[in-house]
C-alpha positions, 0 to 999 in steps of 0.5 A, spaced: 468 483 494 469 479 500 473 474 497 479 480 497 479 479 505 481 472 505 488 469 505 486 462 501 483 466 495 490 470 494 493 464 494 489 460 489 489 466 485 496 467 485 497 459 484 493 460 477 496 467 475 502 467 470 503 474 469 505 480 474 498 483 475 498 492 478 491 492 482 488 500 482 495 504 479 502 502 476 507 506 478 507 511 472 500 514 474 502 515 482 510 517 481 508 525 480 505 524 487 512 522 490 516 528 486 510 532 489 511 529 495 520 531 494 520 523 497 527 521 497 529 516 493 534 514 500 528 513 504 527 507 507 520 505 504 515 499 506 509 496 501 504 492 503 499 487 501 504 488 495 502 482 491 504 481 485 505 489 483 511 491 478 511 497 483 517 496 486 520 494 480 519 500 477 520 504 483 528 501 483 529 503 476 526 510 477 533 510 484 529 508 489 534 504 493 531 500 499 523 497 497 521 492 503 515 488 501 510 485 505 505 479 503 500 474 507 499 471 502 506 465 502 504 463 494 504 470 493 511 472 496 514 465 494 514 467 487 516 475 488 522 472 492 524 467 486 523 473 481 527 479 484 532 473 488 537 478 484 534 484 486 539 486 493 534 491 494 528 489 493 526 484 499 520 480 499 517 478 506 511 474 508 507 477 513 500 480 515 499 488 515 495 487 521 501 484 525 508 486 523 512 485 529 517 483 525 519 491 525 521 496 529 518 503 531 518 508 526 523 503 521 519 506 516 520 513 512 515 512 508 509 506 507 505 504 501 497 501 501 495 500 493 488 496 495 490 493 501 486 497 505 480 496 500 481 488 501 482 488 509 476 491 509 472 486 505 475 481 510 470 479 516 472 482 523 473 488 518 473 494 524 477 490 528 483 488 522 483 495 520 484 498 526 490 493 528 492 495 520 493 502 522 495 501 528 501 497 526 502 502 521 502 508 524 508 505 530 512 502 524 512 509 520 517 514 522 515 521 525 516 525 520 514 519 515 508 519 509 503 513 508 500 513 501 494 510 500 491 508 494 483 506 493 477 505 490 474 508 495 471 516 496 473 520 501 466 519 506 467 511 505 475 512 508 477 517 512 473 516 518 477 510 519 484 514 517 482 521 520 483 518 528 488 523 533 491 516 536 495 515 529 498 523 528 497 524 522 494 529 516 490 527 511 490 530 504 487 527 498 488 528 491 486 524 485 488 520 479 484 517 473 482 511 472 486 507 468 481 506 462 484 497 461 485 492 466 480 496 471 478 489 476 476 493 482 468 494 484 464 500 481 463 506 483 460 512 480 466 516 478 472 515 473 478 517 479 482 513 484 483 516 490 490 518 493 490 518 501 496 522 504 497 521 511 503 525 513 506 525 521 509 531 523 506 537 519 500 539 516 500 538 508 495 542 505 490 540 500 492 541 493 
């Protein structure tokens, strides 16, 4: 697992890798979480440690229509830049989740982590990049805005880190089943991905 926290592993993986690859869910196990969410398809959205996912791609042909993904890996951007070089609403950009000074506050409506978590955490100096990742996105979030999380993780591995006062968002869980191919992440004693739901602004209700 601690490979998944270094930069050089991603850019030879993404060197070797011909074909498009969605780590924990595509978009058609998650996009009845965004309708429950009444997540406009206007809102201005951020996707990080985007990878190569099809996430974005399947998400502008379901209407959304302002996606900004974000990478540290420069093999991984260069080539989703050369991809989607005709998309003008799919921007790819290269950056670190822990340092995106690139933004301004509260730029985003909503933020998207699909295993990004999970990687930073297996980085060294684990606590102190995580606490710099949610930092940054708690500022570049908007104040009514919603991060959703994505993970392999169980909630008693999770929200310690998510469920701090200084971020000033609500935490709702909710759960999705495992795709039964192309599973990659580490092994756990259940079938299910989690959904963390971190929502400024209001109290959601768990469901």
């Amino acid at each position: 697992m601690a490979v998944y926290g270094n930069i050089s592993y991603w850019n030879e993986r993404y060197s070797k890798e011909e074909e498009q690859f969605d780590w924990h869910q595509k978009w058609c196990g998650i996009k009845h979480i965004f309708s429950e969410l009444n997540i406009r398809n206007d809102a201005k959205i951020l996707n990080i440690g985007c990878g190569t996912s099809k996430l974005s791609e399947e998400m502008l042909e379901n209407g959304f229509t302002s996606i900004t993904n974000i990478d540290a890996s420069s093999v991984c951007i260069q080539k989703m830049q050369e991809l989607y070089k005709d998309q003008q609403n799919l921007k790819y950009m290269l950056m670190n989740v822990c340092d995106m000074k690139q933004f301004k506050n509260a730029e985003f409506d909503v933020i998207i982590d699909k295993a990004c978590l999970d990687s930073v955490l297996c980085s060294e100096d684990s606590l102190k990049n995580v606490e710099e990742m949610l930092s940054e996105v708690a500022r570049v979030l908007k104040s009514d805005g919603t991060f959703i999380i994505i993970s392999h993780a169980q909630p008693n591995y999770r929200l310690g880190y998510l469920q701090k006062e200084e971020y000033k968002w609500s935490v709702t869980i909710k759960t999705v089943k495992r795709p039964m191919l192309g599973v990659v992440a580490p092994p756990v004693d259940d079938c299910l991905h989690y959904v963390y739901i971190c929502k400024k602004g209001s109290v959601i209700t768990e469901q």
